[in-house]
Backbone as JSON, one array per atom type, in Angstrom:
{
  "sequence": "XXXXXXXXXXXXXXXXXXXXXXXXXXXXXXXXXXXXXXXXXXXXXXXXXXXXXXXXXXXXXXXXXXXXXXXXXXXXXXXXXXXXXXXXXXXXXXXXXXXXXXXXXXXXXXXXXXXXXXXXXXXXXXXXXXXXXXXXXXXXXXXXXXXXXXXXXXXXXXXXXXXXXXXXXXXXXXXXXXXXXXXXXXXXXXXX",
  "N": [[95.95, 52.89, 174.21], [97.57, 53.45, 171.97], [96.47, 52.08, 170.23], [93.9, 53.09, 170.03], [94.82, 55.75, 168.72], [95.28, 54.82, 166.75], [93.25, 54.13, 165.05], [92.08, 56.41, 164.93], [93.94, 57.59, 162.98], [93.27, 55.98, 160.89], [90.64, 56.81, 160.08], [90.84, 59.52, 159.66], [92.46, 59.31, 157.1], [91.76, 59.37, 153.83], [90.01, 57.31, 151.83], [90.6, 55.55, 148.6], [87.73, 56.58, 146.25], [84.92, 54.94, 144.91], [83.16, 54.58, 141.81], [80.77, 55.03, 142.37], [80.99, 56.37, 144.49], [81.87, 58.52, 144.24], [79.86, 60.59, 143.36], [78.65, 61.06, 146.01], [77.94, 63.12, 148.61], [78.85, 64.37, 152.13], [76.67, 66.32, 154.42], [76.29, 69.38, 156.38], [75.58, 68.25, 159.04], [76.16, 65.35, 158.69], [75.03, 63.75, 157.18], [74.66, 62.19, 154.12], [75.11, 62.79, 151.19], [73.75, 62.79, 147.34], [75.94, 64.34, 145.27], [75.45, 66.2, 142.1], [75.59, 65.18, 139.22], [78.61, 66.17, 137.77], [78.99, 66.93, 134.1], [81.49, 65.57, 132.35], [84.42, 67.2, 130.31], [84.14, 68.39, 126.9], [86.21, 67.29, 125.16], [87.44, 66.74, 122.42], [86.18, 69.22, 121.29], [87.24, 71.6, 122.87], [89.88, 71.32, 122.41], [90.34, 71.67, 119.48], [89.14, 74.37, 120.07], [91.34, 75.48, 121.5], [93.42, 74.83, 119.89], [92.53, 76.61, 117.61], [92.8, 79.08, 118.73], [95.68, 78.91, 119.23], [96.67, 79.17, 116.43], [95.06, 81.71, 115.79], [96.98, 83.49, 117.22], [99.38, 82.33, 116.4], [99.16, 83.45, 113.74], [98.88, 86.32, 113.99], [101.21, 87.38, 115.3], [103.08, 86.56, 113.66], [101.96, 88.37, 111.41], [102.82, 91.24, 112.83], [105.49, 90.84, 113.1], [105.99, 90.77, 110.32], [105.27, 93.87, 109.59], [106.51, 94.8, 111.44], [109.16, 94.4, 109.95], [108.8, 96.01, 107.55], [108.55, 98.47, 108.64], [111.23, 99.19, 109.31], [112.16, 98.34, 107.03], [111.25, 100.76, 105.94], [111.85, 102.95, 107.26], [115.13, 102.68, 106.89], [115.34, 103.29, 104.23], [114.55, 106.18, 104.04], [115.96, 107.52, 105.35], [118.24, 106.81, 103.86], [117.5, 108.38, 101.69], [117.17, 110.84, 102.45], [118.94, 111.69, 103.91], [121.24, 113.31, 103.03], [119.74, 116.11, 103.51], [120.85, 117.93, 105.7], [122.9, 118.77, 104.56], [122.51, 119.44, 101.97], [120.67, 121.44, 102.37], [122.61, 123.6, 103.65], [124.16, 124.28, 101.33], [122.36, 125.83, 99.73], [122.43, 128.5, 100.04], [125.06, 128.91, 98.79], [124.21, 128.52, 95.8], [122.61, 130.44, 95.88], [123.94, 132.98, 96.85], [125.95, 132.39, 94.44], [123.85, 132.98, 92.39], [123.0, 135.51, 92.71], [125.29, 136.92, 92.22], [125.41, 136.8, 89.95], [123.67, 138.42, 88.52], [123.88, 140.52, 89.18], [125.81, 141.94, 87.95], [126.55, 143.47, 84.72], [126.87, 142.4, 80.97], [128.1, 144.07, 79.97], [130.39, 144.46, 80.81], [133.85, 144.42, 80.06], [136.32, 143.93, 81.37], [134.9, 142.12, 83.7], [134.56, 140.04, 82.66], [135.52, 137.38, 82.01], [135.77, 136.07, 84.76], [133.12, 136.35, 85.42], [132.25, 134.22, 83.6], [133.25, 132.24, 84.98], [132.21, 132.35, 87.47], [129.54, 131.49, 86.23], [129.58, 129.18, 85.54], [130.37, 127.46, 87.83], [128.5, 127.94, 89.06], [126.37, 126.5, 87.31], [127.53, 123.97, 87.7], [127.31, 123.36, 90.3], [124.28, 123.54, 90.62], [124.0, 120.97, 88.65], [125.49, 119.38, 90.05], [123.34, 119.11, 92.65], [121.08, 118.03, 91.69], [121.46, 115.75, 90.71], [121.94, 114.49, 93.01], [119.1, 114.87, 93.58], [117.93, 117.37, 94.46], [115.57, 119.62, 93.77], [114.99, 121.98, 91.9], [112.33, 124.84, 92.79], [110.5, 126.8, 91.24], [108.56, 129.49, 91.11], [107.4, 130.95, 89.65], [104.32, 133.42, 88.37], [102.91, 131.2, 89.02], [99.83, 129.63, 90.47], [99.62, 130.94, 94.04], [100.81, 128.39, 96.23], [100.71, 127.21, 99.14], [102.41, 124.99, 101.2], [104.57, 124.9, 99.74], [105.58, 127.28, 98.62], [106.34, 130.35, 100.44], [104.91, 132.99, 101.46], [106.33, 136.16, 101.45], [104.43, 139.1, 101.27], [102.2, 140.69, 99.79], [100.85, 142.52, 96.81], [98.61, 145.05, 94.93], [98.76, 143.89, 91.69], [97.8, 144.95, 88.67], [95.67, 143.08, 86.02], [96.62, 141.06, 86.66], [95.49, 137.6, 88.28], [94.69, 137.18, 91.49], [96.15, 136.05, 94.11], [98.33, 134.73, 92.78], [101.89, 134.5, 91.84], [103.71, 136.66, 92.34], [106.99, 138.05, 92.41], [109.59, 135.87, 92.24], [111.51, 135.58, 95.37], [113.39, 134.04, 96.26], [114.36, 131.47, 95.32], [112.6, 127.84, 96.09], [113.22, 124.79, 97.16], [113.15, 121.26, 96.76], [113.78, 118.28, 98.25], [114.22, 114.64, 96.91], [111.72, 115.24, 96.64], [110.15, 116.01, 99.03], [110.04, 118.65, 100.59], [112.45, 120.84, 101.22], [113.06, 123.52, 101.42], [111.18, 126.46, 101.58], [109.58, 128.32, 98.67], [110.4, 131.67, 98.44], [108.17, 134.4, 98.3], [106.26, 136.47, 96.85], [103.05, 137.7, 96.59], [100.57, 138.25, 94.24], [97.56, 140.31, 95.32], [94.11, 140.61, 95.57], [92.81, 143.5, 93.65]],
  "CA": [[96.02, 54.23, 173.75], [97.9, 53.88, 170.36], [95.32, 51.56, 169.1], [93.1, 54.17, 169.3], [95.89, 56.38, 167.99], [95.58, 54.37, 164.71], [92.04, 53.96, 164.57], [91.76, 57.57, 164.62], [94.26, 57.94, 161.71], [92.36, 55.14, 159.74], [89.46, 57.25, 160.37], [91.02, 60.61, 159.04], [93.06, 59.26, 155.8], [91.04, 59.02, 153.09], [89.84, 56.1, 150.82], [89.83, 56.1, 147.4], [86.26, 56.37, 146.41], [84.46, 54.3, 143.92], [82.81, 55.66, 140.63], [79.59, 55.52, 142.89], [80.91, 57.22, 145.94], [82.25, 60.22, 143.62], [79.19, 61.26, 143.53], [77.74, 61.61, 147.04], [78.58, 63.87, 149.7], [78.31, 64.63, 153.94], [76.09, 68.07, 154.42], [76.9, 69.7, 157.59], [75.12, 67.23, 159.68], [76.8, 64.06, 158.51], [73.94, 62.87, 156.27], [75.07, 61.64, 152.75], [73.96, 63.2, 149.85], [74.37, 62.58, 146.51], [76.04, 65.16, 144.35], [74.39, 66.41, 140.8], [77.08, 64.54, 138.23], [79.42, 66.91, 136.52], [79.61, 66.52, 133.02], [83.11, 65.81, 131.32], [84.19, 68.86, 129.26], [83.85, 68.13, 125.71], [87.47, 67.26, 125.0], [87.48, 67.0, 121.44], [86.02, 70.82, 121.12], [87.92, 72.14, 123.76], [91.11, 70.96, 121.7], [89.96, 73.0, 118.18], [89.19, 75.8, 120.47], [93.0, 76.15, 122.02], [94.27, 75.23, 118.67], [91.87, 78.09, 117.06], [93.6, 80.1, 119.98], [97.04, 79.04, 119.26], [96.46, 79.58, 115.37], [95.25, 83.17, 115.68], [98.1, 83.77, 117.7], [100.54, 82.57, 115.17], [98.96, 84.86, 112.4], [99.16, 87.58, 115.06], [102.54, 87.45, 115.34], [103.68, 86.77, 112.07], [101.54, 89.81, 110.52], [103.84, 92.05, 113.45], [107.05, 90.43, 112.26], [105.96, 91.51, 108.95], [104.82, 95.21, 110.15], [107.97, 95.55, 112.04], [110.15, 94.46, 108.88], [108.18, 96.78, 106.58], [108.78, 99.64, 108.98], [112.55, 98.59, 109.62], [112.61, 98.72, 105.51], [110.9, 102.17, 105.24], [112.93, 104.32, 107.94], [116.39, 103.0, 106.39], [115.08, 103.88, 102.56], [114.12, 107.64, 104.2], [117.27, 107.82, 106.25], [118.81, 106.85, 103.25], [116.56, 109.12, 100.8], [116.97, 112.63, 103.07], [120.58, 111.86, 104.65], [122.04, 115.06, 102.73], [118.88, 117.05, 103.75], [121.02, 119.52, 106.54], [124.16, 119.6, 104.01], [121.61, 120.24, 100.69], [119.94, 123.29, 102.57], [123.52, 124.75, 103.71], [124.83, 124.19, 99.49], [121.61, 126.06, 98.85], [123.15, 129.4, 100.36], [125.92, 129.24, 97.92], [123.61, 128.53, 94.73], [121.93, 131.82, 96.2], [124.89, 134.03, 96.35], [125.99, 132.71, 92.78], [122.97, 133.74, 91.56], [122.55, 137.4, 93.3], [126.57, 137.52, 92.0], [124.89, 136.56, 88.35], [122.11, 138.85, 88.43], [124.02, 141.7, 89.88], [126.81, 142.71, 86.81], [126.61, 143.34, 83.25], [127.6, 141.72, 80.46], [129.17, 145.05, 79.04], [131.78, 144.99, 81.7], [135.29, 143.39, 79.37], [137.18, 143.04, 82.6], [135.02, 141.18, 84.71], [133.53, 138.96, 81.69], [135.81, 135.99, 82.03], [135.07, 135.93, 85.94], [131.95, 136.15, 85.66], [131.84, 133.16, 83.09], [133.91, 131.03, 86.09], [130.96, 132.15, 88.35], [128.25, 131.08, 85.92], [129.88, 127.45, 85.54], [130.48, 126.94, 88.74], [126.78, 128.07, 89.65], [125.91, 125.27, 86.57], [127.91, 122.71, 88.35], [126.45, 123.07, 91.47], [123.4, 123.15, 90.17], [123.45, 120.0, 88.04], [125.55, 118.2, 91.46], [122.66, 118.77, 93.5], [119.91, 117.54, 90.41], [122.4, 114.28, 90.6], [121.1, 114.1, 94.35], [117.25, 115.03, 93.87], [117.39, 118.16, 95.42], [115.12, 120.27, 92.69], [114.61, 123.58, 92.42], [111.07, 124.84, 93.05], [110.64, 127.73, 90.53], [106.62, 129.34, 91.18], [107.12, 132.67, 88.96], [103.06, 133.22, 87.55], [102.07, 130.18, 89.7], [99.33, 130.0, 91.86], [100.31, 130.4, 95.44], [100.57, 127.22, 97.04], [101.46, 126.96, 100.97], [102.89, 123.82, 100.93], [105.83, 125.08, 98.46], [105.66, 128.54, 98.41], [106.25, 131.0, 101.52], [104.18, 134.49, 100.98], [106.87, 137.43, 101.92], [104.49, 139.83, 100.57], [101.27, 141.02, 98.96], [100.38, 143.41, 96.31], [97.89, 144.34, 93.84], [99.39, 143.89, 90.19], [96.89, 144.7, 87.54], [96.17, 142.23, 84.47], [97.17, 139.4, 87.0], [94.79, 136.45, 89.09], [94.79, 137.31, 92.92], [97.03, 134.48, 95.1], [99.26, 134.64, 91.79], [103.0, 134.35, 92.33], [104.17, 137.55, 90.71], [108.45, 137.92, 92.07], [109.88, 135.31, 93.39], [112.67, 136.45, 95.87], [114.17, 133.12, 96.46], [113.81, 129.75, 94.96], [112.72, 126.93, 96.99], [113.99, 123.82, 96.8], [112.94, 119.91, 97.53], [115.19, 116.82, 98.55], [113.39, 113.76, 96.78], [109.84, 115.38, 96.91], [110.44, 116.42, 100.4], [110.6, 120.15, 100.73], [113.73, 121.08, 101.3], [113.04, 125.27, 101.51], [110.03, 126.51, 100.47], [110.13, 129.55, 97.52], [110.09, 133.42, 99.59], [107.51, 135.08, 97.08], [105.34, 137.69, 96.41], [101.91, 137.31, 95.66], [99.09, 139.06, 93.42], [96.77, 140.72, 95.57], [93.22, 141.38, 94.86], [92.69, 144.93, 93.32]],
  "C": [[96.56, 54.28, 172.34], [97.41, 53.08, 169.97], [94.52, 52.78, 169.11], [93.51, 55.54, 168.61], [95.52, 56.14, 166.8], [94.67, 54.11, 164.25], [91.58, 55.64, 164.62], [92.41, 58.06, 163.3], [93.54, 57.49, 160.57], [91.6, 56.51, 159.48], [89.99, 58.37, 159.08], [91.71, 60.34, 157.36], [91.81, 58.68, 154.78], [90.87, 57.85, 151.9], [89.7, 56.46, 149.54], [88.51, 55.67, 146.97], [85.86, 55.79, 144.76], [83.81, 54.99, 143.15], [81.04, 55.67, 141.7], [79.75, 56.62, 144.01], [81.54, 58.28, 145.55], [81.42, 60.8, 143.44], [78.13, 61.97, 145.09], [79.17, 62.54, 147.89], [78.55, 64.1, 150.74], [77.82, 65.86, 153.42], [76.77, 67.99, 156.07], [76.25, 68.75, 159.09], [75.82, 65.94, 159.81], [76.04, 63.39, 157.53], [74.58, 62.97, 154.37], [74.13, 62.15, 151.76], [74.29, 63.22, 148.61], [74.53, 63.98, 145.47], [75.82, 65.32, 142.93], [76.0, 65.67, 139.61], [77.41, 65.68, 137.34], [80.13, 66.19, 135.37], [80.97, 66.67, 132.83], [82.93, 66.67, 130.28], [84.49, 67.97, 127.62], [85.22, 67.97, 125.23], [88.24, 67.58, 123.28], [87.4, 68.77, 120.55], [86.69, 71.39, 121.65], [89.47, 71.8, 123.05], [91.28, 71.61, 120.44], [89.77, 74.26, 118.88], [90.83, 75.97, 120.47], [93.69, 75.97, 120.59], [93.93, 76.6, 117.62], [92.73, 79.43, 117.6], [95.24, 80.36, 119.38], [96.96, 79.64, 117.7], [96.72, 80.96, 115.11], [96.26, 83.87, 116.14], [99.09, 83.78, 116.91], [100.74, 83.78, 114.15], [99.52, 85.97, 113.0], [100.6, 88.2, 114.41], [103.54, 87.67, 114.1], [103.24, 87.93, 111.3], [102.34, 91.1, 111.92], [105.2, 91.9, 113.22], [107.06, 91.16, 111.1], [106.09, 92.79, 109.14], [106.44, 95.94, 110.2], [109.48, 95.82, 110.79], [110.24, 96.1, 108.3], [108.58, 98.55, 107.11], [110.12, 100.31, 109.13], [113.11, 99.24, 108.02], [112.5, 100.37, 105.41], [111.59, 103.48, 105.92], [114.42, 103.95, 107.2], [116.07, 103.2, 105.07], [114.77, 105.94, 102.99], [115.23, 108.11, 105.04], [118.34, 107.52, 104.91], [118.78, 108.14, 102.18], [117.35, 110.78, 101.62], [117.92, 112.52, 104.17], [121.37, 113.3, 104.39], [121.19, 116.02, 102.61], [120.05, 118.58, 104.33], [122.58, 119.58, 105.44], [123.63, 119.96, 102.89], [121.34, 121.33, 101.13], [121.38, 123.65, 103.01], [124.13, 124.85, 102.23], [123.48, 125.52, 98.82], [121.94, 128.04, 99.23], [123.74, 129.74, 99.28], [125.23, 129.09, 96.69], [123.34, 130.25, 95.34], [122.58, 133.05, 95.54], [125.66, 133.85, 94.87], [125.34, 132.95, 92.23], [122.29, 135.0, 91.8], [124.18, 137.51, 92.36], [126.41, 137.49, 90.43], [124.33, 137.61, 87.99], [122.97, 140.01, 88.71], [125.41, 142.69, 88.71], [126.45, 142.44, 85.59], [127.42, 142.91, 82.77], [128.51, 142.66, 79.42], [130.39, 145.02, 79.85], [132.84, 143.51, 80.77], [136.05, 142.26, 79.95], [136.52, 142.5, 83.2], [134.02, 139.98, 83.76], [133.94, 137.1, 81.47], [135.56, 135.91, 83.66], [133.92, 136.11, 86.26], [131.4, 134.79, 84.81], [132.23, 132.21, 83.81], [132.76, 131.32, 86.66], [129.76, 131.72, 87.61], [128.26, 129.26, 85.52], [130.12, 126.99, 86.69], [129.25, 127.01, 89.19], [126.18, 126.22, 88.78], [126.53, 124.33, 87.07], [127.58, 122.37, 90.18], [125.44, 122.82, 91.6], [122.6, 121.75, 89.7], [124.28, 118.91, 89.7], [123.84, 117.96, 91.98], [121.25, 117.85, 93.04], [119.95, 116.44, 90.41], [121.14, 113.75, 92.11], [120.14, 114.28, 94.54], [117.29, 116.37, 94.43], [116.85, 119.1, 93.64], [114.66, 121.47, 92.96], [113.25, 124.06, 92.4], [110.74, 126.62, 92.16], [109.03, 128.67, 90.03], [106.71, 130.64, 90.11], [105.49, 132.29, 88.43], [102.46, 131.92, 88.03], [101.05, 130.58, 90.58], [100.05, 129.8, 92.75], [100.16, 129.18, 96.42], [101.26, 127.36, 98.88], [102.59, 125.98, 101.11], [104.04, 124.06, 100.35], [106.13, 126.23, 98.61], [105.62, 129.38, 99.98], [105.58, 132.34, 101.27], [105.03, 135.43, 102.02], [105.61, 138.61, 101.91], [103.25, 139.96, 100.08], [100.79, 142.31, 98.22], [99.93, 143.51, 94.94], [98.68, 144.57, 92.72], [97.67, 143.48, 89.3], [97.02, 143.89, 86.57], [96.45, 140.71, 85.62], [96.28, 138.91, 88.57], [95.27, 137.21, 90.54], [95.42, 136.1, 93.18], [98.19, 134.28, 93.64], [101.04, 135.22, 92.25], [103.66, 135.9, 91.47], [105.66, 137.78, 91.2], [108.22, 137.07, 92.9], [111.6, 135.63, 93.92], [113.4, 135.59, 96.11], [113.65, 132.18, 96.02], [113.67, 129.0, 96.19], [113.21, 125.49, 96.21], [113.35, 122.75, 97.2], [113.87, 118.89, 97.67], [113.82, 115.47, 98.13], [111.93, 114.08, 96.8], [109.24, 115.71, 97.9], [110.96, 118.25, 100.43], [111.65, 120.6, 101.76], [113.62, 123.16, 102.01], [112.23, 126.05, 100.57], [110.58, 128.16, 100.04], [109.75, 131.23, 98.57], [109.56, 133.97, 97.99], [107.0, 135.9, 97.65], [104.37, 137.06, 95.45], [100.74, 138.46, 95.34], [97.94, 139.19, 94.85], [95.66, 141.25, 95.25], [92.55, 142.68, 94.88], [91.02, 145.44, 94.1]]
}
């Protein structure tokens, strides 16, 4: 009984097979048949491909490294650039009211002529601060009306003057770096 134990294992463990007997095969019968020879893969090509592979990959990568820098650079230059955006537009309040407090007394009055020359230097030094920091004043009087810059309170016709023409403006606007800051409250020429 365990001879034929071990002539049954013989049986089942497999031999290694010679470069002839790698090609045949049993069909479901038992009958031997020889299998069609599979070519070897082209090893040499197949080695420029994956390096082609790995290659483009590198570039890949490296032009997203770059990307990511570039983008890395351009939000802290605009975070740097338009940092005193929300304290420029509350400063632009107080330009305002020094220049309604300008605009609003004569220069015949004796007594209020040296306080009014403190309010017109302090307007000029607020002024030239904020000039320091880019914020520029946006000044459309007789401009066309632009959107973009200009806000339209307002339309009416004025003879002698272009339709979409800026004719008061009721508030300056302002930009931070080229960045509109508060666009101008106008009044524009309407056509007659």
């Amino acid at each position: 009984m365990a001879e034929q134990d071990k002539q049954d294992q013989e049986s089942v463990i497999p031999t290694p097979a010679t470069s002839a007997e790698s090609n045949t095969a049993v069909d479901e019968n038992g009958n031997a048949k020889v299998a069609e020879d599979t070519a070897q893969p082209d090893w040499p090509a197949r080695v420029a491909e994956l390096e082609a592979l790995v290659k483009d990959t590198q570039v890949r990568a490296q032009a997203e490294i770059q990307n990511i820098q570039r983008r890395a650079e351009r939000d802290a230059d605009n975070a740097r650039k338009y940092a005193l955006e929300k304290f420029a537009g509350s400063l632009l309040e107080v330009v305002d009211n020094l220049e309604r407090a300008l605009e609003s007394t004569s220069d015949d009055a004796e007594a209020t002529r040296g306080l009014m020359e403190g309010v017109a230097l302090t307007h000029k030094q607020l002024v030239e601060t904020l000039r320091r920091f880019q914020v520029e004043a946006v000044d459309p009087q007789g401009q066309p009306f632009n959107p973009e810059l200009h806000q339209a309170v307002g339309m009416q016709p004025v003879p002698g003057v272009a339709p979409n023409t800026v004719t008061a403006v009721l508030a300056k606007g302002y930009t931070l770096n080229g960045r509109l800051l508060r666009p101008a409250m106008v009044m524009v020429a309407a056509a007659s």
